[in-house]
DONU-514118 format. One record per atom (N, C-alpha, C): residue number from 1; atom name; x, z, y. Coordinates in pm, whole numbers, plus 50000, padded with zeros to 5 digits. Example, Ala and Ser with C-alpha at 12.3 -4.5 7.8 and 13.67 -1.06 7.14 Angstrom:
<rec><resi>1</resi><name>N</name><X>51319</X><Z>50780</Z><Y>49431</Y></rec>
<rec><resi>1</resi><name>CA</name><X>51230</X><Z>50780</Z><Y>49550</Y></rec>
<rec><resi>1</resi><name>C</name><X>51320</X><Z>50780</Z><Y>49670</Y></rec>
<rec><resi>2</resi><name>N</name><X>51285</X><Z>50708</Z><Y>49775</Y></rec>
<rec><resi>2</resi><name>CA</name><X>51367</X><Z>50714</Z><Y>49894</Y></rec>
<rec><resi>2</resi><name>C</name><X>51290</X><Z>50787</Z><Y>50003</Y></rec>
//
This chain:
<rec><resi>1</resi><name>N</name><X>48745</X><Z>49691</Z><Y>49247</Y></rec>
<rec><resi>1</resi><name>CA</name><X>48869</X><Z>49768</Z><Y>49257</Y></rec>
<rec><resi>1</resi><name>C</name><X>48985</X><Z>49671</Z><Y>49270</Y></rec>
<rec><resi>2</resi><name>N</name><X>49100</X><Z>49723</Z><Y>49359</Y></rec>
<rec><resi>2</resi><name>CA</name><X>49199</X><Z>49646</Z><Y>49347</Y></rec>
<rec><resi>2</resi><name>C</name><X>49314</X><Z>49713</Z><Y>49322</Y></rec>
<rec><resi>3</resi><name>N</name><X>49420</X><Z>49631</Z><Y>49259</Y></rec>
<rec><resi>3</resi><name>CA</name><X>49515</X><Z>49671</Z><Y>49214</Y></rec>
<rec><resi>3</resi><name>C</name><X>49678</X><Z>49653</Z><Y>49338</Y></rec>
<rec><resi>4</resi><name>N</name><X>49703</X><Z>49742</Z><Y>49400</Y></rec>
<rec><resi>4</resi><name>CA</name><X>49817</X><Z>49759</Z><Y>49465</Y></rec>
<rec><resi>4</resi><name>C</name><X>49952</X><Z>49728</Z><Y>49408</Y></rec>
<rec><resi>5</resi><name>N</name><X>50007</X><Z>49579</Z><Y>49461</Y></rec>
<rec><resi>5</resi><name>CA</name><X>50137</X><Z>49569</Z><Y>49393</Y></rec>
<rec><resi>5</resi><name>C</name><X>50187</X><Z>49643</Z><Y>49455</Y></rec>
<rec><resi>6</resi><name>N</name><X>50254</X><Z>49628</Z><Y>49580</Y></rec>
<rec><resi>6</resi><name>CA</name><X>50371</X><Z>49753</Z><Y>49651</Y></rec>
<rec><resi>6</resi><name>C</name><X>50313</X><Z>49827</Z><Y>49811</Y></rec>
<rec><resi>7</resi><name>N</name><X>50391</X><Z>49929</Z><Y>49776</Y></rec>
<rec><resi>7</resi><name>CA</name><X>50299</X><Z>50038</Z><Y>49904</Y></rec>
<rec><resi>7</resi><name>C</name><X>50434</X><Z>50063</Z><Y>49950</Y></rec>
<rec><resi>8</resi><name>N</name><X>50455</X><Z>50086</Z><Y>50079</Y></rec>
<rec><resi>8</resi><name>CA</name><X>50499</X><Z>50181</Z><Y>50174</Y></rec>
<rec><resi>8</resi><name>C</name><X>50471</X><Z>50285</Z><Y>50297</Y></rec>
<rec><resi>9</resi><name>N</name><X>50537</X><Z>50381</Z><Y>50298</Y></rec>
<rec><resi>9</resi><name>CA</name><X>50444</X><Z>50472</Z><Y>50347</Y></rec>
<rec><resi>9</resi><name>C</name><X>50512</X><Z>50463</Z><Y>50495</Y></rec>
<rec><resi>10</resi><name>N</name><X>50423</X><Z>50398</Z><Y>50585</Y></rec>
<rec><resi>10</resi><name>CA</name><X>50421</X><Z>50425</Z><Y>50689</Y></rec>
<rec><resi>10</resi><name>C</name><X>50348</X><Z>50328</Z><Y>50766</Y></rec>
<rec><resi>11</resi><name>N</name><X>50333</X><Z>50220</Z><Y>50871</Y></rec>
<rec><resi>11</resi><name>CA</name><X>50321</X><Z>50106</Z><Y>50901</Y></rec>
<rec><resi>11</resi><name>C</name><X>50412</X><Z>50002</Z><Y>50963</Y></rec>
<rec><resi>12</resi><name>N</name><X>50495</X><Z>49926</Z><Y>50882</Y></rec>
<rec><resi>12</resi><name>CA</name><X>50570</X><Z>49816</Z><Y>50903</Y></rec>
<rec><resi>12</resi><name>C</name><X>50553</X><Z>49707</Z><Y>50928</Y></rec>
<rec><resi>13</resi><name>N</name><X>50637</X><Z>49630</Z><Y>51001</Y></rec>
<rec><resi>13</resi><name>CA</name><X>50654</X><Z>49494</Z><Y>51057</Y></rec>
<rec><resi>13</resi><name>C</name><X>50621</X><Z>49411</Z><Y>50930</Y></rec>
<rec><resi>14</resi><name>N</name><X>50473</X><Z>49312</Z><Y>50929</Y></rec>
<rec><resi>14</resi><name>CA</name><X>50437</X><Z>49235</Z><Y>50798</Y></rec>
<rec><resi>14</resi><name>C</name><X>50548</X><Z>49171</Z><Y>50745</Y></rec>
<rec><resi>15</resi><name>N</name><X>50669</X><Z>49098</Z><Y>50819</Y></rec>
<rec><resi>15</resi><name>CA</name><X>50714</X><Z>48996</Z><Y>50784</Y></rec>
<rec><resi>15</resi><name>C</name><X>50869</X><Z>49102</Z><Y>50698</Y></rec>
<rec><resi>16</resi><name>N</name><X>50908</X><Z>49162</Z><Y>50788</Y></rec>
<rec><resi>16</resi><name>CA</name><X>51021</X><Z>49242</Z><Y>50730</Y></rec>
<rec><resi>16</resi><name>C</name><X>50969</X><Z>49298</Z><Y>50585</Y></rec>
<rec><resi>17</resi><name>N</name><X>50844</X><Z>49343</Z><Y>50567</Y></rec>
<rec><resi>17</resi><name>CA</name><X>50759</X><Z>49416</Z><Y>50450</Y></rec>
<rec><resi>17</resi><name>C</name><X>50755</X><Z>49329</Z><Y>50378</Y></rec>
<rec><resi>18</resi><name>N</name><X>50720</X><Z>49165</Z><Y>50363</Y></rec>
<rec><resi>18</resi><name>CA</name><X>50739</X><Z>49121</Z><Y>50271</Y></rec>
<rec><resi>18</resi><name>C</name><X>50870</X><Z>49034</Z><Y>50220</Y></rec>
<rec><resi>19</resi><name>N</name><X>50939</X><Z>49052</Z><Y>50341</Y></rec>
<rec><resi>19</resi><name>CA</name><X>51072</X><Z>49013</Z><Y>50256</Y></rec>
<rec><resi>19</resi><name>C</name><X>51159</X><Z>49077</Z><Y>50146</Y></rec>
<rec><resi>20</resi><name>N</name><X>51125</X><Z>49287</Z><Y>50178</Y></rec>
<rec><resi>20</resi><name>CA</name><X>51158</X><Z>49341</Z><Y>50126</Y></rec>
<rec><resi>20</resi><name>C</name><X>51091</X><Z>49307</Z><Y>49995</Y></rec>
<rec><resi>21</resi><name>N</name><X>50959</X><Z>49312</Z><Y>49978</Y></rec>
<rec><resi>21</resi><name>CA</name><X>50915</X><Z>49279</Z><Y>49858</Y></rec>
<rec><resi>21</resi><name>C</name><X>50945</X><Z>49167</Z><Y>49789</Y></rec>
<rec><resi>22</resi><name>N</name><X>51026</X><Z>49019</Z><Y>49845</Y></rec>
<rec><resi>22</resi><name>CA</name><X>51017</X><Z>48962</Z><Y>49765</Y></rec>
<rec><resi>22</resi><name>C</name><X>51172</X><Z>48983</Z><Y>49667</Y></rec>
<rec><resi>23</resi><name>N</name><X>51247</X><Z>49023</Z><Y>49715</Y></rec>
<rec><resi>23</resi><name>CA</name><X>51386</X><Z>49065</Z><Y>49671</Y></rec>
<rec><resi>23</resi><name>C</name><X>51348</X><Z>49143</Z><Y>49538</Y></rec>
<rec><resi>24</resi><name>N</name><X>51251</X><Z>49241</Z><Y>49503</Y></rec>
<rec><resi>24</resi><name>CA</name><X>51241</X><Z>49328</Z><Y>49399</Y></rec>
<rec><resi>24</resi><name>C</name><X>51167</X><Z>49244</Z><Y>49270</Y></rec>
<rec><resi>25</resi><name>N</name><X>51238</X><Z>49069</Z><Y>49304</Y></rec>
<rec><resi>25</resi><name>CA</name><X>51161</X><Z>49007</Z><Y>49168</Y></rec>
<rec><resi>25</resi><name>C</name><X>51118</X><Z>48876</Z><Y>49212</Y></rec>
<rec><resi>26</resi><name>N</name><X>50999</X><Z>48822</Z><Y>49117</Y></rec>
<rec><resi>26</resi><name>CA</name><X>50954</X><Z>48728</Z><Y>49180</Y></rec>
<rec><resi>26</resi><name>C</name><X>50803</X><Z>48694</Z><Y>49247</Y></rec>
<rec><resi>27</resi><name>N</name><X>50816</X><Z>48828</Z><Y>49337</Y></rec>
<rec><resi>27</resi><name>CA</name><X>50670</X><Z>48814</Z><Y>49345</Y></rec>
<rec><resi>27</resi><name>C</name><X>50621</X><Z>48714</Z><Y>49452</Y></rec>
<rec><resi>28</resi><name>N</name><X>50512</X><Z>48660</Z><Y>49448</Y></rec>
<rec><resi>28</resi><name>CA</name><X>50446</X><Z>48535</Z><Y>49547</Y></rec>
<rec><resi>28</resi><name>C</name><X>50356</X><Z>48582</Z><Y>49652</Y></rec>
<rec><resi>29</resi><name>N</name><X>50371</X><Z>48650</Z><Y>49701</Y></rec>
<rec><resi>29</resi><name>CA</name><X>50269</X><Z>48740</Z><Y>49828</Y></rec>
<rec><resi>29</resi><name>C</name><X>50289</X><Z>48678</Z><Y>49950</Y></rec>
<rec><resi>30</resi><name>N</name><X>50193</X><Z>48644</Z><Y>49998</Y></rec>
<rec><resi>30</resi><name>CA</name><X>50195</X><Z>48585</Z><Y>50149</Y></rec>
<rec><resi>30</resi><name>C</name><X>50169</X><Z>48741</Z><Y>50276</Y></rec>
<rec><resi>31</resi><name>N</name><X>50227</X><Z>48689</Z><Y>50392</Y></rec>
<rec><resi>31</resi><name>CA</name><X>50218</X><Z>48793</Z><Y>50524</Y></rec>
<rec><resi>31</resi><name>C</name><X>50070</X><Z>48802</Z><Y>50539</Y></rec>
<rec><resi>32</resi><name>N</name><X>49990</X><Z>48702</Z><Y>50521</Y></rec>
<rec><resi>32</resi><name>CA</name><X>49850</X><Z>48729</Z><Y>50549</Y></rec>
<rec><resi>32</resi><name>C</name><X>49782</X><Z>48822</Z><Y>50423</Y></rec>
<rec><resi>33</resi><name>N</name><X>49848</X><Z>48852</Z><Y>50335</Y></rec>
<rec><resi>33</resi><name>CA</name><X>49771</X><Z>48974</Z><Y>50214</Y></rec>
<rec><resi>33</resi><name>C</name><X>49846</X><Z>49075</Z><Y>50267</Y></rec>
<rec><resi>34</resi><name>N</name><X>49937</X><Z>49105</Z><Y>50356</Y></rec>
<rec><resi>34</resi><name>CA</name><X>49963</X><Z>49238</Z><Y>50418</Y></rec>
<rec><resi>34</resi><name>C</name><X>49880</X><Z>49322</Z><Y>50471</Y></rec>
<rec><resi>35</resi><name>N</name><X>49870</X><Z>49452</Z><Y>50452</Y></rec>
<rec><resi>35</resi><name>CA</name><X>49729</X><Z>49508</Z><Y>50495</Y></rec>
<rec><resi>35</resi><name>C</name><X>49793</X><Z>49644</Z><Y>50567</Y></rec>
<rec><resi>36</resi><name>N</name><X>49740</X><Z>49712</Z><Y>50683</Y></rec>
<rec><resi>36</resi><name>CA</name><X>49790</X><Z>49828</Z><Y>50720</Y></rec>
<rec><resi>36</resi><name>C</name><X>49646</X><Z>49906</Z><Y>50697</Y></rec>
<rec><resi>37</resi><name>N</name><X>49672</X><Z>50036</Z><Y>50627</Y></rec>
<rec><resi>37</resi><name>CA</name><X>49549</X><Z>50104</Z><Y>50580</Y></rec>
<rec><resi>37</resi><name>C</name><X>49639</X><Z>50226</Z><Y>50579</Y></rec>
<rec><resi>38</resi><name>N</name><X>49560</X><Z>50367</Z><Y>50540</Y></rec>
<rec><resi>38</resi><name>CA</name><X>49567</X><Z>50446</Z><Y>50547</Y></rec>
<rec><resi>38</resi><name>C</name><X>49552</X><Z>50537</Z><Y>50404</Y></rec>
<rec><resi>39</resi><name>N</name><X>49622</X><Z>50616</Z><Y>50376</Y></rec>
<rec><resi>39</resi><name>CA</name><X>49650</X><Z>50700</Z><Y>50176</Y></rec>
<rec><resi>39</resi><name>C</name><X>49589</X><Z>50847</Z><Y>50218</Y></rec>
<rec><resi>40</resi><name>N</name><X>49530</X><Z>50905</Z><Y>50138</Y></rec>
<rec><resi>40</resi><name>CA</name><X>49535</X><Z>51011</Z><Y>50124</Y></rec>
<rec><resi>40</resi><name>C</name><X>49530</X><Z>51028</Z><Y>49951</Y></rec>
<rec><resi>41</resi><name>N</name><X>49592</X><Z>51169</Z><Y>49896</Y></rec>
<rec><resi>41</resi><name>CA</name><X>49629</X><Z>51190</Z><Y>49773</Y></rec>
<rec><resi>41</resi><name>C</name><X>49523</X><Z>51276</Z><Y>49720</Y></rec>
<rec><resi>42</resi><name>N</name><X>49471</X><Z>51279</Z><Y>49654</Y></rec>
<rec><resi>42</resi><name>CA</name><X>49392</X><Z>51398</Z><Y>49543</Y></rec>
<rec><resi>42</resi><name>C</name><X>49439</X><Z>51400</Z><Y>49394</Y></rec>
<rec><resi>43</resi><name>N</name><X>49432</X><Z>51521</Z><Y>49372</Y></rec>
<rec><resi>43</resi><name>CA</name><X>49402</X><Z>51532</Z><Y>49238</Y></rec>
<rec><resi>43</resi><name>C</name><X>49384</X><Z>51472</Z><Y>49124</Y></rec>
<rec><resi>44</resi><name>N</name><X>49416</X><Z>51463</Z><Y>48991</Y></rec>
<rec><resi>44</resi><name>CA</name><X>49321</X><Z>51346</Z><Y>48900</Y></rec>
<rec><resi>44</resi><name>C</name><X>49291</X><Z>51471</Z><Y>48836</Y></rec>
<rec><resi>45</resi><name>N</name><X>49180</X><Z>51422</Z><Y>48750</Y></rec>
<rec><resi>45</resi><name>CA</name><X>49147</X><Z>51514</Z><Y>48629</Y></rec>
<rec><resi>45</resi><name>C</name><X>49262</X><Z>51520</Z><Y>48490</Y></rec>
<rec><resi>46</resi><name>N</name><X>49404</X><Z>51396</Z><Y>48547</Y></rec>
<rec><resi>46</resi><name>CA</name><X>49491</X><Z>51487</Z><Y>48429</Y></rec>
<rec><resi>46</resi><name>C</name><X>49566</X><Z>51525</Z><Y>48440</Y></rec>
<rec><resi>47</resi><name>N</name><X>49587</X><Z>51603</Z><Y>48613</Y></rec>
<rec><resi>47</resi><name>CA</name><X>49704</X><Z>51631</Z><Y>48668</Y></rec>
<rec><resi>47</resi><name>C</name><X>49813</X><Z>51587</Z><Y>48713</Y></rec>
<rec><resi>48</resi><name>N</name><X>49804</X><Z>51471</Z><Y>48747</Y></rec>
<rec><resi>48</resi><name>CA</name><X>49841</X><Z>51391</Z><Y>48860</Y></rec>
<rec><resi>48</resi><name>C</name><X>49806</X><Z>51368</Z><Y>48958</Y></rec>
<rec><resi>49</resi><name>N</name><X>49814</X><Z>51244</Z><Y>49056</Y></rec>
<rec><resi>49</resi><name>CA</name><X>49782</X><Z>51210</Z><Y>49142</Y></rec>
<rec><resi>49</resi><name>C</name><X>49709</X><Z>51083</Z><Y>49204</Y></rec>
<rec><resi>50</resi><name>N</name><X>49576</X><Z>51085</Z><Y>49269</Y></rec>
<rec><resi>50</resi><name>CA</name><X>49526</X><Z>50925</Z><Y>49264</Y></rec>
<rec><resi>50</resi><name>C</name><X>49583</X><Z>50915</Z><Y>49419</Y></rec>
<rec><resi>51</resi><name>N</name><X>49576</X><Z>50765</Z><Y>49452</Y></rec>
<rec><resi>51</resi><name>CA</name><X>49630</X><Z>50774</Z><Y>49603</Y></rec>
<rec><resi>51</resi><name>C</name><X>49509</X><Z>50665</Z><Y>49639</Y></rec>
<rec><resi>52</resi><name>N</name><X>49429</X><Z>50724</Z><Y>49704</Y></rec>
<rec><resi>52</resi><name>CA</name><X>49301</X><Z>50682</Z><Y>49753</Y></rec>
<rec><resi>52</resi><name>C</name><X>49308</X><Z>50563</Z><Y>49886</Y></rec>
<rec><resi>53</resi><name>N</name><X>49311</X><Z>50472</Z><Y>49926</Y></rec>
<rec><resi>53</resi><name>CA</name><X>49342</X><Z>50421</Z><Y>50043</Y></rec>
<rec><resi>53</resi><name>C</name><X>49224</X><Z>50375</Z><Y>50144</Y></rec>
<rec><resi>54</resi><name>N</name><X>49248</X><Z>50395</Z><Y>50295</Y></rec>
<rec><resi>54</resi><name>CA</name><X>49124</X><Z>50383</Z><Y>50386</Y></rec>
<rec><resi>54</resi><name>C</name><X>49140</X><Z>50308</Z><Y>50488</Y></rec>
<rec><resi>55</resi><name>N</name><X>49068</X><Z>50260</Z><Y>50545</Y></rec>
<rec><resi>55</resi><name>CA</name><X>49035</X><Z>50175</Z><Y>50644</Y></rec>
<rec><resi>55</resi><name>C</name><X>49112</X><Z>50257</Z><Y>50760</Y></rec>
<rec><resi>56</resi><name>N</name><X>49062</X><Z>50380</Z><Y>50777</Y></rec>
<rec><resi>56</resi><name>CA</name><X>49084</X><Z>50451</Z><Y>50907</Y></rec>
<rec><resi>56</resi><name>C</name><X>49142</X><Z>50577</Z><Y>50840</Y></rec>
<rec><resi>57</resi><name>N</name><X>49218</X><Z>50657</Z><Y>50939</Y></rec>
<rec><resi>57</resi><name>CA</name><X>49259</X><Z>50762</Z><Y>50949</Y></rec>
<rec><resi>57</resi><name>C</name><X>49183</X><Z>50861</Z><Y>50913</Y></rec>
<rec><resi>58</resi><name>N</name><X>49203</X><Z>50980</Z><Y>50853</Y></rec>
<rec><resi>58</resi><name>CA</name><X>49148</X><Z>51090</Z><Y>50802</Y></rec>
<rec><resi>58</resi><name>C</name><X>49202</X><Z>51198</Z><Y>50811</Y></rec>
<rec><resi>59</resi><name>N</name><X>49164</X><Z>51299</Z><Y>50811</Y></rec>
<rec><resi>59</resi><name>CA</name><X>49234</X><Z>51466</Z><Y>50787</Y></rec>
<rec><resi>59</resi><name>C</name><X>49290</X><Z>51432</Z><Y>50635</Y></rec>
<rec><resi>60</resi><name>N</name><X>49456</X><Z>51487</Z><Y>50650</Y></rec>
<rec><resi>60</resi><name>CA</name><X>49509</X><Z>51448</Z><Y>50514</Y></rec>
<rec><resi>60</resi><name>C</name><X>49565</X><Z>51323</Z><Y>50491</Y></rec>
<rec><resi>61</resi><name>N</name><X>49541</X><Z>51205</Z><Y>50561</Y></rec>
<rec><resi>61</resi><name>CA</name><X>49568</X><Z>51064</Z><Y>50523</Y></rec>
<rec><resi>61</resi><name>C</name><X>49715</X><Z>51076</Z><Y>50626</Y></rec>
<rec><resi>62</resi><name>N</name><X>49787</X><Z>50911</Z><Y>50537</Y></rec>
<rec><resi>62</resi><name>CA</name><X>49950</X><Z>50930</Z><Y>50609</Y></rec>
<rec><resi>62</resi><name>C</name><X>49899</X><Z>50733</Z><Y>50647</Y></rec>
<rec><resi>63</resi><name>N</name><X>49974</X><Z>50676</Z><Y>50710</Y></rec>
<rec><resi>63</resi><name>CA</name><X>49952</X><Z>50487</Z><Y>50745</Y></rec>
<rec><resi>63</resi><name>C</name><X>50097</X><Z>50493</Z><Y>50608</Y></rec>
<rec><resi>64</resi><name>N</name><X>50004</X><Z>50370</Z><Y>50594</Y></rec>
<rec><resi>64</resi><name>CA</name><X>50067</X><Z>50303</Z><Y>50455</Y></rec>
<rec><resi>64</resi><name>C</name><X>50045</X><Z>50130</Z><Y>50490</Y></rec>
<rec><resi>65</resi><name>N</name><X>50139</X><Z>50064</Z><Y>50453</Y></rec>
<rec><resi>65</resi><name>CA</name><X>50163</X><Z>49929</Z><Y>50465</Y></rec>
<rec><resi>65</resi><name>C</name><X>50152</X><Z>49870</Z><Y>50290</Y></rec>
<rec><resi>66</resi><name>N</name><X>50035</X><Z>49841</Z><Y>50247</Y></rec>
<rec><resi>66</resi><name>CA</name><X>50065</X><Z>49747</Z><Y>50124</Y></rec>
<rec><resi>66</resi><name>C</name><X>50024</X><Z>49610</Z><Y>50085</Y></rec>
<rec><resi>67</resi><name>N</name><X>50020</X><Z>49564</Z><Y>50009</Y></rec>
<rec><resi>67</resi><name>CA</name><X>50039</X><Z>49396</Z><Y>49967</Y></rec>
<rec><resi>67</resi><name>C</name><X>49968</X><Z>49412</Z><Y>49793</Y></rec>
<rec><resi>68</resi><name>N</name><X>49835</X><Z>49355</Z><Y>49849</Y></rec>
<rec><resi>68</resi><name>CA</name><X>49781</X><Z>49373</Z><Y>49677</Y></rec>
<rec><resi>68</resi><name>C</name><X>49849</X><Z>49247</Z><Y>49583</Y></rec>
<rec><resi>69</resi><name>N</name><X>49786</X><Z>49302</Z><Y>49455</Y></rec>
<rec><resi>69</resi><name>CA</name><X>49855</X><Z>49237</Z><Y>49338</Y></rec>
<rec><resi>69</resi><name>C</name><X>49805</X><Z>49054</Z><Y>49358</Y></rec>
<rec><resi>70</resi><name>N</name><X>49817</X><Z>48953</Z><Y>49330</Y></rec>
<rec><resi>70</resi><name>CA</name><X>49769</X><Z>48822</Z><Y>49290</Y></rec>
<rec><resi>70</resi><name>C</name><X>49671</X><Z>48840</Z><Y>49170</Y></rec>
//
């Protein structure tokens, strides 16, 4: 399992995406851990929401641009 530092929902330019991210702190993320993948949302069992992420497109899924944790 991996842990998602920052998501955006759509698919963005790697380099603009992580500049934005580095401004919100000090995080150390390189353009090459940029990943364009795909979210779809379900349910949890405590009434929230998990945000599932995929390789490819799906019925239900939106393009999401994120940058996992270090």
């Amino acid at each position: 399992m991996k842990v998602i530092q920052y998501y955006s929902k759509g698919h963005h330019d790697k380099e603009e995406f992580i500049k934005e991210v580095q401004i919100y702190g000090d995080f150390k993320g390189k353009v090459e851990d940029v990943r364009h993948v795909y979210a779809e949302l379900t349910p949890s069992p405590t009434g929230g929401l998990l945000i599932n992420f995929k390789p490819k497109s799906c019925k239900g899924s939106f393009p999401v641009t994120v940058i996992d944790a270090e």
